[in-house]
C-alpha positions as CSV (number, residue, x, y, z in Angstrom):
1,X,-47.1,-5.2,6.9
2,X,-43.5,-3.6,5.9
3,X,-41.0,-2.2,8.1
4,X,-40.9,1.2,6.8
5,X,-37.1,1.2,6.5
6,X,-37.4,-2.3,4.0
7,X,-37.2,-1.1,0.3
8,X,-39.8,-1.4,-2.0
9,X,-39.3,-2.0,-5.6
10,X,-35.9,-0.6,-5.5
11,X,-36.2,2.0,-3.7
12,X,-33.8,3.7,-1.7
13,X,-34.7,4.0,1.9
14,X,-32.6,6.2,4.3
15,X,-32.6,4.9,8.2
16,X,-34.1,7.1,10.4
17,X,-31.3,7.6,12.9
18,X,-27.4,7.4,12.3
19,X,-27.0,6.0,15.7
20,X,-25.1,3.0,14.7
21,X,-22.7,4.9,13.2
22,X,-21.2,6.4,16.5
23,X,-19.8,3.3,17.3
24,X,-16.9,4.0,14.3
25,X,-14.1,6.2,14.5
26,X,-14.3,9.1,12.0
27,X,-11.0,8.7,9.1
28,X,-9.7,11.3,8.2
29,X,-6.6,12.3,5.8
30,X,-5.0,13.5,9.6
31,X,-4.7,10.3,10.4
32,X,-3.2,9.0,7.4
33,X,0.4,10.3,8.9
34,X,2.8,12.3,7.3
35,X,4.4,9.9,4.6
36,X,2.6,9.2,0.8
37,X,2.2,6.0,1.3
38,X,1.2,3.6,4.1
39,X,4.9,2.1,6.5
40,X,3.5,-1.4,5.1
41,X,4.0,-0.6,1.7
42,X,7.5,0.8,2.5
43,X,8.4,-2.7,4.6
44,X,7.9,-5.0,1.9
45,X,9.2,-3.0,-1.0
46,X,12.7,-3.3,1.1
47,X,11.8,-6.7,2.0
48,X,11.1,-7.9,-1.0
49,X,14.3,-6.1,-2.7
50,X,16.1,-8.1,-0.2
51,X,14.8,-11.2,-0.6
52,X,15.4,-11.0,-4.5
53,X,19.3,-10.2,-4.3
54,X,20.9,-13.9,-4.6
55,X,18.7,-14.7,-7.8
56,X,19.3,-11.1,-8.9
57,X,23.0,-11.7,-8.1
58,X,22.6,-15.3,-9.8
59,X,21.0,-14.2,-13.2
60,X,23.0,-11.4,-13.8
61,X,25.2,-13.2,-16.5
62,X,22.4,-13.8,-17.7
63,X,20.6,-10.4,-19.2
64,X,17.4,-12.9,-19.8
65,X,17.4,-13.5,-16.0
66,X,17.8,-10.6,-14.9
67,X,15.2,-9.0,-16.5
68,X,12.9,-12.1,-15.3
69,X,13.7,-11.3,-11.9
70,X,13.7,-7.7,-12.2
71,X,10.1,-7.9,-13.6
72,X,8.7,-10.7,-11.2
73,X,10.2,-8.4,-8.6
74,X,7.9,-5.3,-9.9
75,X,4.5,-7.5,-10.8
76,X,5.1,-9.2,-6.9
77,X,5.5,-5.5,-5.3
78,X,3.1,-3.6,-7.8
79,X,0.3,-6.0,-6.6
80,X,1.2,-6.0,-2.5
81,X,1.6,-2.0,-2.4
82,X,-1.8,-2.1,-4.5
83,X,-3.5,-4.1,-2.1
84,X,-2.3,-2.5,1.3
85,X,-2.9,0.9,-0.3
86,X,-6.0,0.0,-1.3
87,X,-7.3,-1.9,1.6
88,X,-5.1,-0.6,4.6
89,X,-5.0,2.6,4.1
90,X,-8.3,3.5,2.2
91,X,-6.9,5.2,-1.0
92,X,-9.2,5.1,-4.1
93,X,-8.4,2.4,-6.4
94,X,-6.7,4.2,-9.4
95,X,-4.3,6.0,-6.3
96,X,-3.6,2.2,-4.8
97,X,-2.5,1.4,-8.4
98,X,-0.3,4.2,-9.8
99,X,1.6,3.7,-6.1
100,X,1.5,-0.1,-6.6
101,X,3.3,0.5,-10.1
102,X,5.6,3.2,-9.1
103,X,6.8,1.1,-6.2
104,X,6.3,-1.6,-8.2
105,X,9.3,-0.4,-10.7
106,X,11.1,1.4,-7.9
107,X,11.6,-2.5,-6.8
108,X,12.3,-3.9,-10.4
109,X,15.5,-2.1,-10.5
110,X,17.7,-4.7,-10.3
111,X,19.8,-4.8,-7.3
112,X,18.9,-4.4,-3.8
113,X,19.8,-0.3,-3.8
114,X,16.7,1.7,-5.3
115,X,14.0,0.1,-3.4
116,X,16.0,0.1,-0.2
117,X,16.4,3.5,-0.5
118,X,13.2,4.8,-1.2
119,X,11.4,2.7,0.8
120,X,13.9,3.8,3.2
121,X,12.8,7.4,2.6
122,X,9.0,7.0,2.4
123,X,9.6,4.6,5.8
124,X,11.9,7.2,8.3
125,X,8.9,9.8,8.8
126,X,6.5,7.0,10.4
127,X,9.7,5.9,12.2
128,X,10.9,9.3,13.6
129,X,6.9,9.7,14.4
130,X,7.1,6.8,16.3
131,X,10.6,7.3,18.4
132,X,10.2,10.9,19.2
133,X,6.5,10.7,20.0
134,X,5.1,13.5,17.6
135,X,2.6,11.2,16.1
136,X,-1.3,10.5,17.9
């Protein structure tokens, strides 16, 4: 004999209690913090800007080079904001990728200023959260 919560055929059968689902913390957008996108994100778009500044530095007489490393730069940061947005902070997929890409070019810019400074920017609320205690 079945179980009555086993499906038959396809069908769709809804567990009698939601008991097991008290053992999860509720997510909500409150908890997200007070920055657009996740401190990760921000950490390795300056990280990665860094990292890229002696082969940005040694392509630029090169205008070829530079725009090899400049879009490496954005399709490496594109896909890790993507991903932690998307898995680490629980955004929808088409919000993890427009931030991935605008991050992603944000990081292309050639030189180690732009990304620095915006991931700079979208970084200091978490931090002052952090230092001054306002946050959970």
């Amino acid at each position: 004999m079945l179980d009555k919560r086993q499906p038959i055929r396809g069908e769709i059968v809804q567990p009698e209690d939601d008991d097991y689902l008290d053992e999860y913390e509720e997510y909500t957008l409150e908890d997200r913090g007070s920055g657009p996108i996740h401190p990760l994100s921000a950490m390795v778009t300056i990280a990665l800007d860094f990292f890229w500044t002696i082969p940005d530095l040694v392509a630029t007489p090169t205008v070829v080079g530079l725009f090899g490393t400049a879009f490496a730069i954005f399709v490496i940061n594109a896909i890790a904001v993507s991903l932690i947005q998307y898995f680490v902070e629980r955004e929808n997929i088409g919000s993890a990728l427009a931030k991935g890409f605008a991050m992603g070019v944000v990081a292309g810019v050639p030189y180690p200023l732009t990304g620095t400074i915006v991931g700079g920017a979208f970084l200091l609320p978490h931090v002052k959260r952090q230092l001054l205690g306002s946050g959970k």
